[in-house]
C-alpha positions in Angstrom: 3.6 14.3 31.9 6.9 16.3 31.1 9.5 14.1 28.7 13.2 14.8 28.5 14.6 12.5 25.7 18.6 12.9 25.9 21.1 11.1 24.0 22.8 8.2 26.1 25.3 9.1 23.8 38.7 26.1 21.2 43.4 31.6 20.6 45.3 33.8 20.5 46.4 35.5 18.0 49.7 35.5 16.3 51.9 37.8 14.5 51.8 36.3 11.4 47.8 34.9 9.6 47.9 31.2 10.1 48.9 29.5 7.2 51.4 31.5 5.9 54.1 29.1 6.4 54.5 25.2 5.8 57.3 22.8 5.1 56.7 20.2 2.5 53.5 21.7 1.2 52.1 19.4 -1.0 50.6 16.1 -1.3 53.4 14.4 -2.8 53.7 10.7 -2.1 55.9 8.8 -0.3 54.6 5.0 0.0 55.7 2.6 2.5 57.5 5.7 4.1 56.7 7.8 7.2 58.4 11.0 6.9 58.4 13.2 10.3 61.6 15.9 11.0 61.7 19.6 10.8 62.0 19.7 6.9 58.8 18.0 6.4 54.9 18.0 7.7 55.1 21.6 9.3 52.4 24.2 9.9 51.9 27.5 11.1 48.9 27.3 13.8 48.1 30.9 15.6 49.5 29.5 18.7 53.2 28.1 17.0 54.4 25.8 14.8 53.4 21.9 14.8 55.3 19.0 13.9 53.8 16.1 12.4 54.6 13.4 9.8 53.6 12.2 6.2 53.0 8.9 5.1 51.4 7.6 1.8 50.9 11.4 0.3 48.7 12.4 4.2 49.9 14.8 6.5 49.0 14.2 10.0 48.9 16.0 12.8 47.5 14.7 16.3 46.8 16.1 19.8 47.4 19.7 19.0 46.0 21.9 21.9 42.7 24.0 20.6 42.3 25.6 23.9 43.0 25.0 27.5 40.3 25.4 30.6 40.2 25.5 34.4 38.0 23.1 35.6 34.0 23.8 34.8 35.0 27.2 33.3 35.1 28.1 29.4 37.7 26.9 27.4 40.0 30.0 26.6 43.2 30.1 23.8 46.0 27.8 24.3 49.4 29.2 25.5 51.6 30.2 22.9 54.8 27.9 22.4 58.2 28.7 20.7 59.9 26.4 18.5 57.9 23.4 16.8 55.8 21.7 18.6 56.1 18.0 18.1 52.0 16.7 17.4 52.7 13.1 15.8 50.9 11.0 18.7 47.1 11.3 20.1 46.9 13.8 23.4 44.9 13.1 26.5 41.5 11.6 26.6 39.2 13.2 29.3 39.0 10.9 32.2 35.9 8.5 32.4 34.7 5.1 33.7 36.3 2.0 32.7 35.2 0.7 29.5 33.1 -2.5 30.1 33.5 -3.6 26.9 36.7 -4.4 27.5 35.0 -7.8 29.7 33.4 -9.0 26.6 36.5 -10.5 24.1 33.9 -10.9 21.4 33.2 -7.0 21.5 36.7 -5.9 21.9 38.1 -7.9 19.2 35.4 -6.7 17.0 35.9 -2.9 18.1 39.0 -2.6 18.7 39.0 0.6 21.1 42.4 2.8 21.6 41.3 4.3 24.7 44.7 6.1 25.2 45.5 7.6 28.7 43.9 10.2 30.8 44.3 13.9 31.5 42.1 16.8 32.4 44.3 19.0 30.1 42.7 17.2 26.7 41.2 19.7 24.9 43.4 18.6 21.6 42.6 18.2 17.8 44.0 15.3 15.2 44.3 16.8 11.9 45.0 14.7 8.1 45.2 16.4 5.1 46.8 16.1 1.8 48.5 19.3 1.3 49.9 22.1 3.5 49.3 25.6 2.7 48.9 24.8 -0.8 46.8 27.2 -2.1 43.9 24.5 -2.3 40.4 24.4 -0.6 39.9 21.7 0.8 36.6 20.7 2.3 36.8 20.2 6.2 34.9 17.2 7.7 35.1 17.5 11.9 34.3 14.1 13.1 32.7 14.5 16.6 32.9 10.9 18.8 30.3 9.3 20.4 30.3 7.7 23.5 26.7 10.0 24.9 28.7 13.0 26.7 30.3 10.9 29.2 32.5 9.0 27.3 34.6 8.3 24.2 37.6 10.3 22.5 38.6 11.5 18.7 41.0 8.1 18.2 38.4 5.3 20.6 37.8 3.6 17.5 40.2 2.4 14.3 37.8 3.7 12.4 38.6 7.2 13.3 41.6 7.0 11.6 41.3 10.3 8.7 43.9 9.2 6.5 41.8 7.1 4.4 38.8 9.5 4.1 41.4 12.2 3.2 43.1 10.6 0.8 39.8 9.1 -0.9 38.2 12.6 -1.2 41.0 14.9 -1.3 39.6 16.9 2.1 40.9 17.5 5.4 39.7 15.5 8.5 39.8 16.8 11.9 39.1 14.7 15.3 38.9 16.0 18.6 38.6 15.5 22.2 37.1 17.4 24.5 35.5 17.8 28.8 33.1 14.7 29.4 30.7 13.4 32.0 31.1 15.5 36.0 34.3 17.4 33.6 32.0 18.5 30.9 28.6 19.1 32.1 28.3 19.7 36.0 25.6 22.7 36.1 27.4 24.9 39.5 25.5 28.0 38.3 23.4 27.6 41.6 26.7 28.8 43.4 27.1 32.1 41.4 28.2 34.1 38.2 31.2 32.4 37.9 30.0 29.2 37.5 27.0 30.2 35.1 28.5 28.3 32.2 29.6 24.8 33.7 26.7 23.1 32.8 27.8 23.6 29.3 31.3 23.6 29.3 32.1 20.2 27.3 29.4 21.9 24.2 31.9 25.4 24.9 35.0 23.1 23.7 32.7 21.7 21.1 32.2 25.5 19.9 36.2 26.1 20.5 37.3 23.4 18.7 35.0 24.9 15.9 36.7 28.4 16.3 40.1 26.5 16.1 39.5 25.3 12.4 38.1 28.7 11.3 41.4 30.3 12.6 43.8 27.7 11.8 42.6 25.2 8.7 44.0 27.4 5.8 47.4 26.5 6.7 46.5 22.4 6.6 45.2 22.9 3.2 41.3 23.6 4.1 38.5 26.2 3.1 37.6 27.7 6.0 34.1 28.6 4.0 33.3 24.5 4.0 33.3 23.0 6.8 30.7 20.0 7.5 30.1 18.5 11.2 29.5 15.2 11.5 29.0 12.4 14.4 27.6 9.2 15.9 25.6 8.3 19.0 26.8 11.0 21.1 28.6 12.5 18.3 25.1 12.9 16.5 23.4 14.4 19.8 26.7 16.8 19.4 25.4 17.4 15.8 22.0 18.2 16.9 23.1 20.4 19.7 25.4 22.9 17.6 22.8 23.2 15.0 20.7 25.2 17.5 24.0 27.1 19.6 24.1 30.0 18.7 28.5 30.3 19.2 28.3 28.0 16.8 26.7 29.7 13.7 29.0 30.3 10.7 31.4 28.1 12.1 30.4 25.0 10.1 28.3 24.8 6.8 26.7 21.4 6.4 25.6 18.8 8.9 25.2 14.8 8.9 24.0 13.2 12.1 24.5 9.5 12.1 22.5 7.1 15.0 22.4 10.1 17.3 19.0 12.5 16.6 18.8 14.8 20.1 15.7 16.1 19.7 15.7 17.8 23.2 18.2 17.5 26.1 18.5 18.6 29.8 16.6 21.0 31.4 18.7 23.6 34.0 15.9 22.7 36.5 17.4 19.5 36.9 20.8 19.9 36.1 21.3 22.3 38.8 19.7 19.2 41.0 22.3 17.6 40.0 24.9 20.1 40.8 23.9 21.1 43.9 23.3 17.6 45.4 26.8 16.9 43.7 28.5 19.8 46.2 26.7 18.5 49.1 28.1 14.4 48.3 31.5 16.3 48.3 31.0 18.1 52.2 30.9 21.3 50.4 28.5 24.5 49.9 28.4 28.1 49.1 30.7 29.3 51.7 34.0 26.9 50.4 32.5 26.1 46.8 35.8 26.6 45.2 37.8 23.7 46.9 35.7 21.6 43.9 38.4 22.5 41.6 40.8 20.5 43.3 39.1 17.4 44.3 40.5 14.4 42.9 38.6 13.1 39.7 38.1 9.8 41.2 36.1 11.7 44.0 34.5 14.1 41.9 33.2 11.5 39.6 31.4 9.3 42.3 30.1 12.1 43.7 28.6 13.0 40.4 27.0 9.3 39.8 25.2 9.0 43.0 23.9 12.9 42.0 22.8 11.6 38.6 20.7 8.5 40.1 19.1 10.2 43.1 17.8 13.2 41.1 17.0 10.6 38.0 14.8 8.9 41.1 13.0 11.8 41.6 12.6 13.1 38.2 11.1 9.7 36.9 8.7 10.3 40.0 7.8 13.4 38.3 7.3 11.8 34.7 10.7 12.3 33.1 11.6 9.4 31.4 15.1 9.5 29.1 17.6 7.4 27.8 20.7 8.9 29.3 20.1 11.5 32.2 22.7 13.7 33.9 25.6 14.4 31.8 24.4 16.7 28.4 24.0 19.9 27.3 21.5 22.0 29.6 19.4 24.9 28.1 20.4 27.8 30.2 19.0 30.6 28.3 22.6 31.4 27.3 25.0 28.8 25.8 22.0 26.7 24.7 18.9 29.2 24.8 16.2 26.5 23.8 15.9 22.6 23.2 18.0 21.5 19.7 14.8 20.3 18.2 11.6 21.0 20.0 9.2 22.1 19.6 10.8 22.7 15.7 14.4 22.8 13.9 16.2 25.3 14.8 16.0 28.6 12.8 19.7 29.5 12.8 20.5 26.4 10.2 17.8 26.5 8.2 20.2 27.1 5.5 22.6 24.3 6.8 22.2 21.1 4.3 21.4 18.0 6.9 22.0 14.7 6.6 20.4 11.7 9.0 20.3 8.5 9.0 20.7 5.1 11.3 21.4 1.4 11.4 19.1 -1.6 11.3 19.3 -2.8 14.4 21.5 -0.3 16.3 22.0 -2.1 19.9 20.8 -5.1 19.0 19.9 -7.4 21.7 21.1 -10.6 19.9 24.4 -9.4 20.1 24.8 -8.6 23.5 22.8 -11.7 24.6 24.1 -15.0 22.7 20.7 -17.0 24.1 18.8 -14.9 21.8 20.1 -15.4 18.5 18.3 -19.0 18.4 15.0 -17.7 19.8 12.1 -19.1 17.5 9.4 -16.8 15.9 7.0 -17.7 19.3 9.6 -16.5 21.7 10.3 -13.1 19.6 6.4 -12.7 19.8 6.6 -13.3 23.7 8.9 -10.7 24.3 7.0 -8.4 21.9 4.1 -9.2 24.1 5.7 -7.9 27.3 5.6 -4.7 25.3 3.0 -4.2 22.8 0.5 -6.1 24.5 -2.4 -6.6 22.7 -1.5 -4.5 20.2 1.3 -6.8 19.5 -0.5 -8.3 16.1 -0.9 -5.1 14.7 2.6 -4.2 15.5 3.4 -7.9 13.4 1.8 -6.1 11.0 3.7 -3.8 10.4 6.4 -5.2 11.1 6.4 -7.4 7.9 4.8 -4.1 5.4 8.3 -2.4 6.5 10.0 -5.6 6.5 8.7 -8.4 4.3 10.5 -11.8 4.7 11.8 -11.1 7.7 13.1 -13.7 10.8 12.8 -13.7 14.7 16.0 -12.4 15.1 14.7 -8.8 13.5 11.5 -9.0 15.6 14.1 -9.2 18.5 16.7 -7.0 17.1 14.4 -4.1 16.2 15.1 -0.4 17.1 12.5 1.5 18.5 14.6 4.2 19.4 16.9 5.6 16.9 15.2 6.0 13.8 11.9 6.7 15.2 13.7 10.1 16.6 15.3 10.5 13.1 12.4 10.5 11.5 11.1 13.2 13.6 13.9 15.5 13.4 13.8 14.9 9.3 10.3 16.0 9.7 11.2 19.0 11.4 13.9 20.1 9.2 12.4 19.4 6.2 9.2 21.6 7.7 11.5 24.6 7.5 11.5 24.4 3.5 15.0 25.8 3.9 18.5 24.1 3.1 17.7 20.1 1.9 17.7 17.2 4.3 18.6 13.6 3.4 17.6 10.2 4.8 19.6 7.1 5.1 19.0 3.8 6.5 22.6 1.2 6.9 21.2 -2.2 6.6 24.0 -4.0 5.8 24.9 -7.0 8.1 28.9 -8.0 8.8 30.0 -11.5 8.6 32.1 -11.2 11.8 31.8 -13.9 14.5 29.3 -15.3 12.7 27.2 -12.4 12.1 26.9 -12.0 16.0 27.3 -8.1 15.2 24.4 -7.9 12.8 23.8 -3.4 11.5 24.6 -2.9 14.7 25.5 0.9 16.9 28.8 1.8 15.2 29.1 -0.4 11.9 28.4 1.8 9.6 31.7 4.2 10.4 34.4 2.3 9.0 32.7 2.5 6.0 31.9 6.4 5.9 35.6 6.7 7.0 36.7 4.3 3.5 38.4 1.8 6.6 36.4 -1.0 5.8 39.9 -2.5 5.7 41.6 -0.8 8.3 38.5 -1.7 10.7 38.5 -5.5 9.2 37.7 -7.2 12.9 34.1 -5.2 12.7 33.7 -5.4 8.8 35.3 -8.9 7.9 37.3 -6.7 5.2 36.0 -8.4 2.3 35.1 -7.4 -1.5 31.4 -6.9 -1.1 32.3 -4.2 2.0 35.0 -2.7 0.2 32.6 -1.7 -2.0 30.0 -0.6 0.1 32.4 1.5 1.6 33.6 3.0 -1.4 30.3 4.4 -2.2 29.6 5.1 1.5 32.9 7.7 1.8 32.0 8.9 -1.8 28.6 9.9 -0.4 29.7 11.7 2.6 32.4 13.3 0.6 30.4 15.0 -1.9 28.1 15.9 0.5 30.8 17.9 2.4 32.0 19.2 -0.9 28.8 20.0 -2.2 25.7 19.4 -0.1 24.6 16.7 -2.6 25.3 13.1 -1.4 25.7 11.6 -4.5 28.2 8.5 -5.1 28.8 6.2 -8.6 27.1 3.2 -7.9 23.9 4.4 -5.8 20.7 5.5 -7.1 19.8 9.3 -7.0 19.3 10.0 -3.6 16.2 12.3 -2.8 15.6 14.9 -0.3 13.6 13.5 2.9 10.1 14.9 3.4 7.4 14.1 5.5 4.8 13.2 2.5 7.6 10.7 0.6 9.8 9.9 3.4 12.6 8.9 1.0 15.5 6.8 2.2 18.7 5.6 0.8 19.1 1.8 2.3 22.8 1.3 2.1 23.2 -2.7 1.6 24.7 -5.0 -0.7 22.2 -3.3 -3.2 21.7 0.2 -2.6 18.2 1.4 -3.4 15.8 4.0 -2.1 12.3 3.6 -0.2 9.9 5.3 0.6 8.0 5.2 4.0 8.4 2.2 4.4 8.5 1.9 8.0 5.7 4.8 8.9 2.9 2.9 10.0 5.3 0.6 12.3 7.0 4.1 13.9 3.7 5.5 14.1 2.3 2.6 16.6 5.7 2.4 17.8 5.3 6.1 19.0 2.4 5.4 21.2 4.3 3.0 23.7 6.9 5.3 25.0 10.6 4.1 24.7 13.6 5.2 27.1 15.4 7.3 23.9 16.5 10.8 22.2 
């Protein structure tokens, strides 16, 4: 049986180097003050000048253009501009579905999603820093969002926010947008040269975006010889994916993938399915395949869906099974010449320090379905059953080695998909004996709503990002997360500093291998373990799960 396990989760240049002029360079402090005119918070990017503002001793900069595209084709540099370009307020989002969280008033108080407005033309960076052509080198940290590859945006979340994290660590934080879903990733190369690279056109912003920073970040106060990648969900599948493209080597220096390990993604067999059956939903072919560029994204996205599900139909009949199926990343031989990490890492960042590491519970069914979160031990079993069959007892097992003491709500709330997947890639990493890989587990449970939220997808960014605070509806806000996040941010920014995530206040956190399997559990106490959960993944591992 063939398995595809996917993720559901930019220049011209100028006259004068980048970075050789900025107004108010510096990180000098202004509290309780915005600051944004022509005087102050100004940089020299290749393409022009950009406007932005400073507030509490950060610079900020948002939706500056990092390339532009025509629909499905590469991203190229972004058209020159005279005069300063004002870049104080988030750019386009790429069109996508409606969010249905937005139904559930428990979820979007707790998240909080900025969703911003639509436009095709989104290719656009959001840059904080504490200085401005200041002679410093700043570690870079390029947060890519999740949301799989159909959704999501650099600003979706409060979380995102990089003043914090900038501020904390004395680095520069970049956030981006770029194509998604039909946009992104609709593989036309059926229909001829020119459309060889549309399958991977959303992972060619990725790469431009990349190219953007090592062009332009002197002049924001960075070191364009440390830059570290990082991302959730679909921003961890992003992770995975650069790690093996090859544009994308020398452009960053250090990698942490959080609750997104893509092992493999699509194949062009049935991405080019997709495409063509996407062109014949439209009343096109061949002979007028260049109308698609102008077909109303409404169109073009339905079109696209009822591709996705009619070739995900027939590939299941084949024996694909996959968590997300349509919209990622397709190996062409080109862009993306093999799968991220299969059948090992890849060997163009061996030398690239990794970090990995998930939640707890990740989407955890209690807190999508409120009738579960007073299920007794027997009906946890029951649906374990439906599952595990008469392996469930041994699966109870080792449930309670990994997890001693625990409650029906774990038994319920278990992932299955997400660490089992980062486990594997750890393994596969740390098989290359190259650059050190590191293995984290967030267990640490918010108070919100009455705990409704548990470790699940997502918490564990406000605290990476130092907004505990700033995120308080996920987080609660309180002392004990303050704290956690403090040593959280610490970790990740001495990681992107120097490839060692070591924080005050956690124990000395060792590299992952295979034979140990050491983890750092974030929680109230921080401590590490080691394989704890092995014999639980391993039997997990034999029932197939929908996942990475």
């Amino acid at each position: 049986m063939k398995k595809i396990i996917l993720l559901p989760l930019i220049l011209a240049v100028a006259g004068v180097a980048a970075g050789a002029v900025a107004y108010g360079g510096g990180a000098a402090s202004r509290e309780s003050e915005v600051v944004a005119s022509s005087a102050c918070a100004v940089a020299e990017t290749r393409s022009g000048l950009v406007g932005g503002y400073l507030e509490d001793g950060i610079f900020t900069f948002k939706g500056i253009p990092y390339a532009k595209a025509e629909r499905f084709m590469p991203p190229v540099a972004p058209d020159r501009w005279e005069g300063i370009r004002s870049s104080r307020a988030y750019g386009p989002t790429c069109p996508q579905g409606e969010r249905a969280g937005w139904r559930n008033d428990e979820l979007a108080f707790s998240f909080a999603w900025d969703d911003g407005y639509a436009g095709e033309d989104c290719l656009r960076v959001n840059v904080w820093t504490p200085g401005l052509a200041d002679g410093k080198r700043r570690p870079v940290m390029v947060w890519l969002h999740g949301g799989g590859y159909s959704a999501g945006s650099g600003q979706e979340l409060p979380s995102y926010d990089g003043a914090n994290l900038a501020r904390r660590g004395d680095v520069v934080v970049v956030t981006l947008n770029h194509r998604l879903n039909v946009l992104g990733f609709l593989d036309l190369s059926s229909y001829g040269g020119k459309y060889a690279r549309s399958g991977n056109a959303g992972l060619l912003d990725l790469v431009a975006a990349l190219q953007w920073v090592h062009d332009n970040i002197e002049a924001f106060g960075g070191d364009v010889s440390n830059v570290t990648i990082f991302g959730q969900s679909g921003g961890g599948g992003k992770v995975s994916t650069l790690l093996a493209t090859p544009a994308a080597a020398g452009l960053f220096h250090k990698a942490i993938v959080q609750s997104g390990s893509m092992l493999r993604t699509m194949e062009s067999e049935y991405s080019r399915r997709i495409g063509r059956a996407t062109v014949a939903k439209l009343g096109l072919d061949a002979s007028d395949i260049d109308k698609i560029a102008t077909i109303p994204y409404e169109r073009l996205s339905e079109a696209g869906e009822k591709a996705v599900a009619e070739v995900l139909a027939q590939a299941q009949k084949e024996g694909i099974t996959s968590f997300m199926f349509g919209w990622a990343p397709t190996v062409d031989g080109d862009v993306l010449p093999r799968q991220p990490f299969d059948p090992e890492a890849p060997a163009q960042s061996k030398e690239i320090p990794l970090m990995i590491g998930t939640t707890l519970h990740e989407f955890s069914m209690t807190t999508y379905v409120p009738a579960l979160r007073r299920a007794t031990e027997e009906q946890a079993v029951e649906l374990l059953r439906r599952r595990y069959g008469d392996r469930t007892d041994e699966f109870l097992a080792a449930f309670a080695a990994a997890y001693p003491g625990y409650g029906p709500k774990d038994l319920i709330d278990f992932d299955a998909v997400f660490r089992p997947s980062a486990v594997e890639q750890g393994r596969l990493k740390a098989a290359q004996q190259g650059a050190p890989v590191y293995m984290y587990m967030f267990a640490w449970e918010s108070p919100v709503l009455d705990g409704m939220l548990r470790s699940t997808h997502c918490m564990e960014i406000p605290f990476v990002f130092d907004n505990v605070v700033r995120h308080a509806s996920m987080t609660g806000g309180g002392a004990e997360a303050r704290a956690l996040g403090a040593k959280m941010s610490d970790a990740w920014i001495n990681f992107a500093r120097h490839g060692v995530p070591a924080a005050e206040g956690l124990p000395e956190w060792e590299p992952y291998d295979a034979r140990r399997g050491a983890t750092l559990f974030f929680d109230v106490e921080c401590e590490m373990k080691y394989n704890h959960d092995r014999e639980l993944i391993e039997l997990v591992r034999e029932f197939p799960t929908r996942g990475f």
